[in-house]
Structure formats: C-alpha cells, structure tokens
N, C-alpha and C positions, 0 to 999 in steps of 0.2 A: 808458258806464260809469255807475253808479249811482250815487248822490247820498251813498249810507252809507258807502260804498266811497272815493268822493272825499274826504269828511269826515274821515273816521277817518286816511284814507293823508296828510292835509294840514297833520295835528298836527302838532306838532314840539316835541318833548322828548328833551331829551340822555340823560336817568334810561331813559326809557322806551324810548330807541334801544335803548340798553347792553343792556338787562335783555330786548327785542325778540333784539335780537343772539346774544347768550347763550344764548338760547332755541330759535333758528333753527338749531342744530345740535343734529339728532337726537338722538347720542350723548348728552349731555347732558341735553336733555328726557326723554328715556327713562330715564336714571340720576335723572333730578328724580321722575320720577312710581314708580319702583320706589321710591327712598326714601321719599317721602311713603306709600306703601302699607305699605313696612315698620313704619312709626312709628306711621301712625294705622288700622293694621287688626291684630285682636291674633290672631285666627281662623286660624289655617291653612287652615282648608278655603276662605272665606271668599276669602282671599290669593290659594289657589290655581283658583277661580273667576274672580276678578279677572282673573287674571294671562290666562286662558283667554280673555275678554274682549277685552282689549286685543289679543290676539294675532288674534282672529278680525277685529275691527274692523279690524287695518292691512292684513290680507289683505284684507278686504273692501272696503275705501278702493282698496287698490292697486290691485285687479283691476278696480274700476270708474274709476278713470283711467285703467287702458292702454284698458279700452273705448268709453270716451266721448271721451280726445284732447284736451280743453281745454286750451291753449295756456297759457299762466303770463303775469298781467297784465304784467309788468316792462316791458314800452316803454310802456302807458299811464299807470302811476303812479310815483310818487315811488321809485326801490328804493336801501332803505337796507343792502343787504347783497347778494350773489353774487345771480342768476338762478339757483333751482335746476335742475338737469337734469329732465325727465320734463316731466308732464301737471298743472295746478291745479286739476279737478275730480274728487271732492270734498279736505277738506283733512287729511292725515293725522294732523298734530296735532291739531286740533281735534276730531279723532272719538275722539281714545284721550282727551285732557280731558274730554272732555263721558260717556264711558263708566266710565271713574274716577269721574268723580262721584255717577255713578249707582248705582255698589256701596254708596255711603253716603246712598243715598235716606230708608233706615228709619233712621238714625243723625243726632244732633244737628249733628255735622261735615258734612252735605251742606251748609248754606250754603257753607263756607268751598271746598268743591271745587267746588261751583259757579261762584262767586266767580273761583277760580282759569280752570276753565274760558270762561269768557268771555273772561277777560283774556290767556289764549293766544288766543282767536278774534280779539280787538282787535291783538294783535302780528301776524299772521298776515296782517291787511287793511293795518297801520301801513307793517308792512318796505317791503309791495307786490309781494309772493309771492303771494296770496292775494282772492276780492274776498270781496263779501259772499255773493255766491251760494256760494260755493264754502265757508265757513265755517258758513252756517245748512244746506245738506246734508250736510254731518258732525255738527252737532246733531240732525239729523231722523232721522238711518241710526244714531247710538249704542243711541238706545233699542232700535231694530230688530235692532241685534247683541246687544245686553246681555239682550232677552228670547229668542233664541235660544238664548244659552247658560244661562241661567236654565230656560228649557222642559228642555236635554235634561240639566242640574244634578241638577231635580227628578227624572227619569226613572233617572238610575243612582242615584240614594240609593235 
C-alpha cells in the first residue's frame, strides 16, 4: 500500500468520520452535488451540460471498474463504514467531484469545488473504500469526460 494512502486512511477525526460517512452513500452525495449545482449554477443550458457530465463520467468510472476488477482496499486499511460491493478502481465519487468542478473552471466558484473535490478524494482514501491510486484516476479521467462532452456541447449548438 502506499504511503498517501496509509496517511490519509490513519487519521482519525470523529467530525471527519461523520461527514466521511454521510458522504459514503451515494444517494446522498448525488442529492449534495445536484443541490450545489442547483444553487451555484444559474444557466440551464450550462446545468444541463453539467448534468450530462456527470452522467457520462459514472458510466465511464463504472464501465472501467467492471474492466479492470480492482478489488476494494478494506482488509488492508482502516474501514470506517460497510465494504462496498463491486470493484475500487477508479473511484466513482471522486470523478463526478473533480468534473463538477470543472463546469466552474471559468467561474470565481471553481476554488471552492475544487476545494470540495479533494475533500471527497480524502474521505474516500479516510473511510478505506478507496487508495490513492484509485482517487488520482478519477481526477485524471474527469477532464477526459468533461472535454468529451464539452467537444460534442460545442458540435450540437
């Protein structure tokens, strides 16, 4: 296991478990990130971009876990909540945070999704669902989804 991986999974904060936990289910997260899109994007086209985004990116996440098979860390690290069912590489939350964010690239607000983005990556290695490999590939594959749908955005306007 890797050293970032080890670090991050060996914290221990009660705040950070909770708000980890909280997090760790889907439904939830999904209802956190349509809210914030509602609030802080005022564009419908924009929204519905976004939305297009995100949805490409889980299938793309997904499809490339059932391909690849990576096993889910939970007997080597700390897990602070259920083993999920399925595959850990890459990581699903973290590709839909890190592509949210990136709809607010040209906007003042990208710090703060940023921000946010990360800190689902850090819950994600914390729980011990997740390592670090499997967190910086769903940073690296967002961009890759978000200018796909940006390419063919451009091509129907």
């Amino acid at each position: 296991m890797d050293a970032v991986t080890i670090a991050i999974n060996n914290m221990n904060n009660p705040l950070l478990t909770q708000l980890s936990v909280f997090l760790d289910n889907s439904l939830y997260f999904l209802l956190l990130v349509f809210v914030l899109l509602l609030i802080f994007e005022r564009n419908d086209k924009k929204r519905t971009k976004l939305m297009a985004a995100i949805f490409l990116a889980l299938v793309f996440s997904s499809l490339i876990k059932i391909a690849i098979g990576t096993p889910r860390p939970c007997e080597e690290l700390n897990l602070r909540t259920d083993c999920s069912q399925g595959y850990s590489f890459p990581s699903n939350h973290t590709i839909v945070a890190f592509t949210l964010a990136l709809g607010f690239l040209d906007n003042k607000k990208f710090v703060l999704f940023l921000i946010f983005a990360v800190f689902i990556a850090i819950t994600r290695i914390y729980l011990g669902v997740h390592t670090f490999l499997d967190v910086t590939a769903s940073m690296t594959l967002s961009p890759i989804v978000y200018e796909i749908v940006d390419y063919y955005w451009r091509r129907i306007k």
